[in-house]
C-alpha positions in Angstrom: 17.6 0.7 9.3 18.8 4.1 9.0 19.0 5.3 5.3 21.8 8.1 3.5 19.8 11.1 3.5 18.7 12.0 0.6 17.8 15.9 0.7 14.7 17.3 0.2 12.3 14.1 -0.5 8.9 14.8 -1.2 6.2 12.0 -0.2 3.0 11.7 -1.7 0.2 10.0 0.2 2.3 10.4 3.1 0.0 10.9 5.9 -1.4 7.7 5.0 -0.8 4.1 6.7 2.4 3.3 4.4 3.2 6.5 4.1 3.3 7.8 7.8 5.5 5.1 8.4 8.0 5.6 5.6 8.0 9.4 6.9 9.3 8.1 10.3 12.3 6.7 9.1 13.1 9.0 6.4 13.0 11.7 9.3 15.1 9.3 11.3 17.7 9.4 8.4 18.1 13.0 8.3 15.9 13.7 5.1 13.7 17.5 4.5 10.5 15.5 3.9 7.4 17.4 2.5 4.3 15.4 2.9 1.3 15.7 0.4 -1.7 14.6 1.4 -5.8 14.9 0.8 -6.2 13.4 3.7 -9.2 11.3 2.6 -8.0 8.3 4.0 -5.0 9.6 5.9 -4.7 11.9 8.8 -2.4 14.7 10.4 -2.2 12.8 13.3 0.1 9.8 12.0 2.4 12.7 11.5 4.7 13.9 14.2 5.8 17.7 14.8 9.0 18.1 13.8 11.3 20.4 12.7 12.7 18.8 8.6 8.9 17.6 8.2 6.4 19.9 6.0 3.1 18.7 5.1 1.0 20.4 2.5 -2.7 19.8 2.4 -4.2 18.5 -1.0 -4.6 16.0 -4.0 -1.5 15.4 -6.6 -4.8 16.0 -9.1 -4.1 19.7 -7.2 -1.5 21.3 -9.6 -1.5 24.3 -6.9 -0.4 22.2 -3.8 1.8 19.4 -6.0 3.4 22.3 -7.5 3.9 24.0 -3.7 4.4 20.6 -2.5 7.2 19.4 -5.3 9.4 22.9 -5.3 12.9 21.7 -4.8 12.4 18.0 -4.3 15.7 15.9 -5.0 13.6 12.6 -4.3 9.9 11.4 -4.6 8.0 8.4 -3.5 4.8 8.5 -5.3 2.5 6.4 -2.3 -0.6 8.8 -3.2 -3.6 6.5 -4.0 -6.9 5.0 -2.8 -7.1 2.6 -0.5 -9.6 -0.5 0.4 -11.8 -2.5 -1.9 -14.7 -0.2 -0.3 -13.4 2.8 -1.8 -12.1 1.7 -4.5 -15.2 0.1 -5.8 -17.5 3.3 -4.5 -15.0 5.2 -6.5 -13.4 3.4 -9.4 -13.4 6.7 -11.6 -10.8 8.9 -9.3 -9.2 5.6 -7.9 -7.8 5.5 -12.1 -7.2 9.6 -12.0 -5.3 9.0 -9.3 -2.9 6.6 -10.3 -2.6 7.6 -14.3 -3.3 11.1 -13.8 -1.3 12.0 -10.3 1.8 9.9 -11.2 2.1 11.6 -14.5 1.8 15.1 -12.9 3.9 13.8 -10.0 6.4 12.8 -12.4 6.4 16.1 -14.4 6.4 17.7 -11.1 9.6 17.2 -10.1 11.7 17.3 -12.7 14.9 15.1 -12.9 14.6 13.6 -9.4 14.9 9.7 -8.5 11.0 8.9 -7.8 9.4 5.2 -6.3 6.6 4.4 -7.9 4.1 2.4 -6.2 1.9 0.0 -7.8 0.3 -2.5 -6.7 0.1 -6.9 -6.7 -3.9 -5.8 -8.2 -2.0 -6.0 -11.8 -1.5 -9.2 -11.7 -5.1 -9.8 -12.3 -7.4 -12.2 -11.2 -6.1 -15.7 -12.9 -3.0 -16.7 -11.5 -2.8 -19.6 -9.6 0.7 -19.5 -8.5 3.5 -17.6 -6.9 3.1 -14.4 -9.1 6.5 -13.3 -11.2 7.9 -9.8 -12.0 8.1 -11.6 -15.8 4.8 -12.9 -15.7 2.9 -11.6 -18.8 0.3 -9.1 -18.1 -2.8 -9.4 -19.9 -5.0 -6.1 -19.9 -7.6 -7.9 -20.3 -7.2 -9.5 -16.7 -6.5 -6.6 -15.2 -9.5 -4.8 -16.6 -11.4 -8.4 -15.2 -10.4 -7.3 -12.0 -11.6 -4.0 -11.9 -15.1 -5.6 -12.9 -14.7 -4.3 -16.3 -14.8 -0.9 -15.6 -10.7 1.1 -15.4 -10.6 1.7 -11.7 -7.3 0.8 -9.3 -6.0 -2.6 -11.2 -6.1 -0.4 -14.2 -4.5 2.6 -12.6 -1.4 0.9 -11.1 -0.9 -0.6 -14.3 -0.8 2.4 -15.6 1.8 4.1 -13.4 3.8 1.3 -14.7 3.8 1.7 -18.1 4.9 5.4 -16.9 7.5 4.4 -15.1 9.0 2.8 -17.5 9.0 5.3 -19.7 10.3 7.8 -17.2 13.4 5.6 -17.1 14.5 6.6 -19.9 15.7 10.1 -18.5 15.5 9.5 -14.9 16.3 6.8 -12.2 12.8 5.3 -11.5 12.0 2.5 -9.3 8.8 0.5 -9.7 7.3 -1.5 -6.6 4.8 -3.6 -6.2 3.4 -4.6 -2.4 1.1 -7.5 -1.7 -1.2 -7.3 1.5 0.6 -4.7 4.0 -0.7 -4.8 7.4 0.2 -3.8 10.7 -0.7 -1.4 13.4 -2.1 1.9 12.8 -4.2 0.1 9.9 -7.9 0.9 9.6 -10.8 -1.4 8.6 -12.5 1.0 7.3 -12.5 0.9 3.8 -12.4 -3.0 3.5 -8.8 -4.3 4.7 -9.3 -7.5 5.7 -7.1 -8.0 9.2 -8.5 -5.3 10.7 -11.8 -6.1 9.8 -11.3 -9.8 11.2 -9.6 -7.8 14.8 -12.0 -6.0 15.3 -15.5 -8.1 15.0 -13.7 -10.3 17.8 -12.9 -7.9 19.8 -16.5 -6.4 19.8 -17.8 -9.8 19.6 -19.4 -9.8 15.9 -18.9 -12.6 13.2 -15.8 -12.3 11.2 -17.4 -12.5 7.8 -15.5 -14.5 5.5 -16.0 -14.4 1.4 -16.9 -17.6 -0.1 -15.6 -20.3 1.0 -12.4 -19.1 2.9 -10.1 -20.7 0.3 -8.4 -18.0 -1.4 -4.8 -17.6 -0.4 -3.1 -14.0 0.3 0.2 -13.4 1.7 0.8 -10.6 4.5 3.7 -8.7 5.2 4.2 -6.2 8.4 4.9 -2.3 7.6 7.6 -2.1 9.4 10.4 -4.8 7.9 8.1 -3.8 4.3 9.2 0.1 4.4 12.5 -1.2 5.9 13.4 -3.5 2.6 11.7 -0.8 0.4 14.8 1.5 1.7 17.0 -1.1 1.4 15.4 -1.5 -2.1 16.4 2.0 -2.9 19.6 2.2 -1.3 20.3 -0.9 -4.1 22.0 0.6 -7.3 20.8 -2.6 -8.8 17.3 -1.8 -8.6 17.8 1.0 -10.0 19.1 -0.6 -12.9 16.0 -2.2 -13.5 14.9 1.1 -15.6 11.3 1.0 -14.2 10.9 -2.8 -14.5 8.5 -4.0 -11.1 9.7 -5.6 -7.7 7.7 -7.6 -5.6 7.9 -6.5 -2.6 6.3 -8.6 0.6 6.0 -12.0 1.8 6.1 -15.2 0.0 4.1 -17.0 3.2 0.9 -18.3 1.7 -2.6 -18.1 4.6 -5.8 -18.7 3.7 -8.4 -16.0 4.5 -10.3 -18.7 6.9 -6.8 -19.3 8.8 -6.4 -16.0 9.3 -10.2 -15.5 10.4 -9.2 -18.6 12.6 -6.1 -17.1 14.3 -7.5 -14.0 15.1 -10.3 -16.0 17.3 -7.0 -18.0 18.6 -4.7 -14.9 19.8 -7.8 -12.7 20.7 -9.4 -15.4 22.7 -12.8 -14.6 21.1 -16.2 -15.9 21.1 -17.2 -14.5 17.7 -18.7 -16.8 15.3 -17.1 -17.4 12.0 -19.6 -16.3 9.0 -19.1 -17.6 5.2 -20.7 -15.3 2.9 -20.6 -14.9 -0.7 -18.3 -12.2 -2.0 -20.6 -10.9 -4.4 -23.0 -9.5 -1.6 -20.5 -7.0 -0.5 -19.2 -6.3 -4.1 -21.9 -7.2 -6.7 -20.3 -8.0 -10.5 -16.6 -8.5 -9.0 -15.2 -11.8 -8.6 -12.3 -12.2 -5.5 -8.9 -13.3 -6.3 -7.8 -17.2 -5.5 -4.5 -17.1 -5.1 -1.8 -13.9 -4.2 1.5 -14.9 -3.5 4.8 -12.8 -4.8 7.7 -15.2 -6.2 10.5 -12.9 -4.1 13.4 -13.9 -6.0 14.2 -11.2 -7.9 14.0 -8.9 -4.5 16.5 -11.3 -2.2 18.7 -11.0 -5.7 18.8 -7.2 -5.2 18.9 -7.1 -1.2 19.2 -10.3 0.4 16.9 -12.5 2.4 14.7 -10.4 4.2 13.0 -11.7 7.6 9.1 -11.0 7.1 7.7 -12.1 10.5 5.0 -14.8 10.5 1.3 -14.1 10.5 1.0 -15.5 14.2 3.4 -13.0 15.4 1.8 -10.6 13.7 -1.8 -11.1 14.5 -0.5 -11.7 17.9 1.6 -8.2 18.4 -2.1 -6.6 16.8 -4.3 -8.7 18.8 -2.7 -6.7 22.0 -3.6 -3.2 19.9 -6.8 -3.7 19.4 -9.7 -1.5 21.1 -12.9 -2.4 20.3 -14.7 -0.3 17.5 -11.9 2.2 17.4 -9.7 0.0 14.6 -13.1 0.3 12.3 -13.5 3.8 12.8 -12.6 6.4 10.1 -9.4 8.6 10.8 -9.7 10.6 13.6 -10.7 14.7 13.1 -8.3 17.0 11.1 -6.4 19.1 12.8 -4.6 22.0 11.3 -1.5 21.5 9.7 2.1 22.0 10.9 3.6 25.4 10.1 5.6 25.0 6.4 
């Protein structure tokens, strides 16, 4: 898909693994995209030279480079966040600042401009035990569960939110929330669970599986998830939603031991599979049963959309794979892009 440009559109996060992505397309649409990034978990090199792309280096906690970053933006998605139950957990504290405090000083930031706000399926909690519903009640108290009790990223994209919606009242905001985004360019690193799986095959270790391999997820592919997301905001509908949440991924339920399973299948490995509890890698936090988005309210605004099915996607990722490189952290810095 090729979007309407929309001018100047400033990305947060987007040297990230959404991000980057997004960035590609709205390049390919004839946008001025500015890029700001920390870089904690993103890199320089998912970004390509190019001449309508500006990337500014720092935090949208930095009021210096938002304020650089945000001069003359006419669009914003807000994608700045962290990333992986590892970080999250090791950093719970700034994982909240990030989402309350960034989107609030993204949001002042840049004035009267259309902005997508990302949140997140984490609000949703830990109870449900069904397709999950944009008009689903949210309980704070669930969504505090999740974060063990302590406001970290649940709390945070809850938060951005309740922002959102009161941003709509003088601007045209867009809420979204994304369940389980994978695809290629995806690190392990910080505690996503596919490329975790592809990458103890291909080295040959056990794909460690919490509990008892039950709990259901559903896993869309980046690239027909930032394709609807355009659609999404090419939708005046959705923008008539004043801030009220999407769901945006795929309704195709997989248990974590399937998908442990057909990673061995389409990588041909030998690795063992290896049940462990989940409160050995994330003591006083209890793992989600069941996360599946109800989509109806997104094929209402744009249609059926074509999410490809997890054995074509582990499949097209299996082939990717190169040992120990998809659990290594992003690669070295380099300097940034003239602005």
């Amino acid at each position: 898909m090729t979007p309407a440009p929309r001018g100047r559109v400033l990305v947060t996060g987007g040297a990230g693994f959404l991000g980057h992505h997004l960035v590609a397309r709205l390049l390919q649409g004839g946008d001025q995209v500015v890029v700001l990034d920390d870089l904690s978990t993103g890199s320089l090199e998912n970004l390509p030279p190019h001449e309508r792309l500006t990337v500014v280096t720092g935090s949208v906690l930095d009021p210096a480079a938002l304020g650089e970053a945000a001069r003359g933006a006419t669009f914003v998605f807000n994608l700045a966040g962290l990333v992986g139950m590892r970080r999250v957990v090791q950093d719970a504290t700034l994982a909240y600042r990030v989402a309350a405090e960034g989107t609030a000083a993204v949001l002042a930031a840049t004035g009267a401009a259309p902005a997508v706000l990302v949140s997140s399926s984490a609000v949703y909690g830990l109870s449900r035990r069904g397709p999950a519903r944009e008009s689903d009640p949210i309980a704070p108290e669930e969504v505090l569960a999740y974060d063990a009790g302590t406001p970290g990223y649940a709390c945070g994209k809850l938060e951005i939110e309740r922002l959102g919606r009161r941003a709509a009242a003088a601007r045209r905001v867009l809420v979204v929330r994304p369940f389980n985004v994978v695809g290629e360019g995806q690190s392990g690193a910080y505690g996503m669970v596919l490329p975790t799986f592809l990458d103890a095959a291909a080295s040959g270790r056990p794909l460690r599986v919490h509990g008892d391999g039950r709990q259901v997820r559903s896993f869309c592919e980046v690239g027909p998830f930032a394709d609807a997301l355009l659609r999404l905001v090419e939708c005046e509908a959705a923008w008539g939603l004043a801030g009220d949440p999407v769901n945006l991924g795929s309704p195709e339920p997989t248990t974590i031991l399937d998908l442990a399973r057909l990673v061995l299948a389409q990588t041909g490995s030998s690795s063992p599979l290896e049940l462990v509890p989940y409160e050995r890698d994330y003591p006083g936090r209890t793992d989600v049963a069941y996360r599946v988005p109800d989509v109806s309210r997104l094929q209402g605004l744009i249609g059926p959309t074509r999410w490809p099915p997890m054995q074509a996607i582990v499949a097209r990722l299996a082939r990717t794979v190169r040992g120990a490189d998809a659990l290594s952290p992003p690669r070295p810095r380099r300097p940034s892009p003239p602005r």
